[in-house]
N, C-alpha and C positions, 0 to 999 in steps of 0.2 A: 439420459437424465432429463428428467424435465423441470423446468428453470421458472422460479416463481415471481419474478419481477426483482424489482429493488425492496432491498430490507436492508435496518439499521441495523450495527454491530453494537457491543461494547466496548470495540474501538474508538466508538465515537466518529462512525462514516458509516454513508449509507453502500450499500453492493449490488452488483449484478451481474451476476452469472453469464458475461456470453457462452464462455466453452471452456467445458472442464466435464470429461467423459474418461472411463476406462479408456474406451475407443481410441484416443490421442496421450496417451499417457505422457507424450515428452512436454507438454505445455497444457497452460489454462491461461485463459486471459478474461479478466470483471473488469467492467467499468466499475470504479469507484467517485462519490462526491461525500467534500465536505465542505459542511457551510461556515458560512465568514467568520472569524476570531475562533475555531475549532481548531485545537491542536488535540493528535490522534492518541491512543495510548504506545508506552514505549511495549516493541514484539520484537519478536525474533521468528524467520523460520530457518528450522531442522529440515538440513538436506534439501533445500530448495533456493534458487537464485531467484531473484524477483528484479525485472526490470518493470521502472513508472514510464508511461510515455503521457505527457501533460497535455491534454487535448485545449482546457482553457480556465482559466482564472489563473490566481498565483497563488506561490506560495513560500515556504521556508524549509528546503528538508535538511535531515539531520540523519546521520549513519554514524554510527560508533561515535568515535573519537577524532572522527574531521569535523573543522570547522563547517557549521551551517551554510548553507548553498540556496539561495534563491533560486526557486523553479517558477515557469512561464509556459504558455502555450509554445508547443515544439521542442520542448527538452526531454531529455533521455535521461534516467535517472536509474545505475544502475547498483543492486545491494546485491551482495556476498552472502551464501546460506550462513547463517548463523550471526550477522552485522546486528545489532541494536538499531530499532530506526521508528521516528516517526517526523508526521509531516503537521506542517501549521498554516492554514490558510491565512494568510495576510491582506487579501484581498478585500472587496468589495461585493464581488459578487462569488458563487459557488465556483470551488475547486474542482476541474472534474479528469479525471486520468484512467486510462488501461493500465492494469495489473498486471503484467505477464509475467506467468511463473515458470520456470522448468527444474526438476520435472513440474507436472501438473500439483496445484495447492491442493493440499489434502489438510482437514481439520488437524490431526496429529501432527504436522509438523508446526503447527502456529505453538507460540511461546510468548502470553502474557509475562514481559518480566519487571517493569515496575513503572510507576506512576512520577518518575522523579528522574531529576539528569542522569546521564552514564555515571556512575561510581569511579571513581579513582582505580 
């Protein structure tokens, strides 16, 4: 696969593909940034665990129906295939984190599912 730098999503974060190949099917891992007072869209992914590992800035994440968890450079942040989750930078300057997925993120497991708090 050849990796075309950083691009914006509709999540509302920019991406970057380190690795995410047939090749390595059990994981992928992108750097992701988002900039200051950006909070992301709420997703879900299908069949895929997702851990953040917070390289630097901060932020506010959110996973289902736990309370909000302040993230920081060196935190571990990990979601459940199918969790509700997005992230809010709180920061100052850009949020910026590894994605790592296993298995590896594929377009079909990501799930746009709404724009609004967890529902009841």
């Amino acid at each position: 696969m050849e990796y075309q730098g950083e691009f914006y999503t509709s999540e509302r974060c920019y991406i970057t593909e380190l690795s995410n190949t047939p090749d390595d099917p059990g994981a992928s891992i992108a750097r992701t940034r988002v900039e200051p007072g950006v909070t992301t869209r709420w997703h879900r992914l299908k069949g895929t665990c997702e851990r953040y590992y917070i390289l630097s800035g901060k932020g506010q994440m959110e996973i289902g129906k736990l309370p909000p968890k302040e993230v920081s450079a060196g935190d571990i942040v990990l979601i459940p295939s199918m969790e509700p989750q997005r992230i809010t930078n709180t920061g100052p300057d850009d949020l910026v984190f590894l994605a790592i997925c296993t298995p590896r993120f594929s377009i079909d497991a990501y799930e746009d599912i709404y724009d609004s708090p967890v529902p009841e």
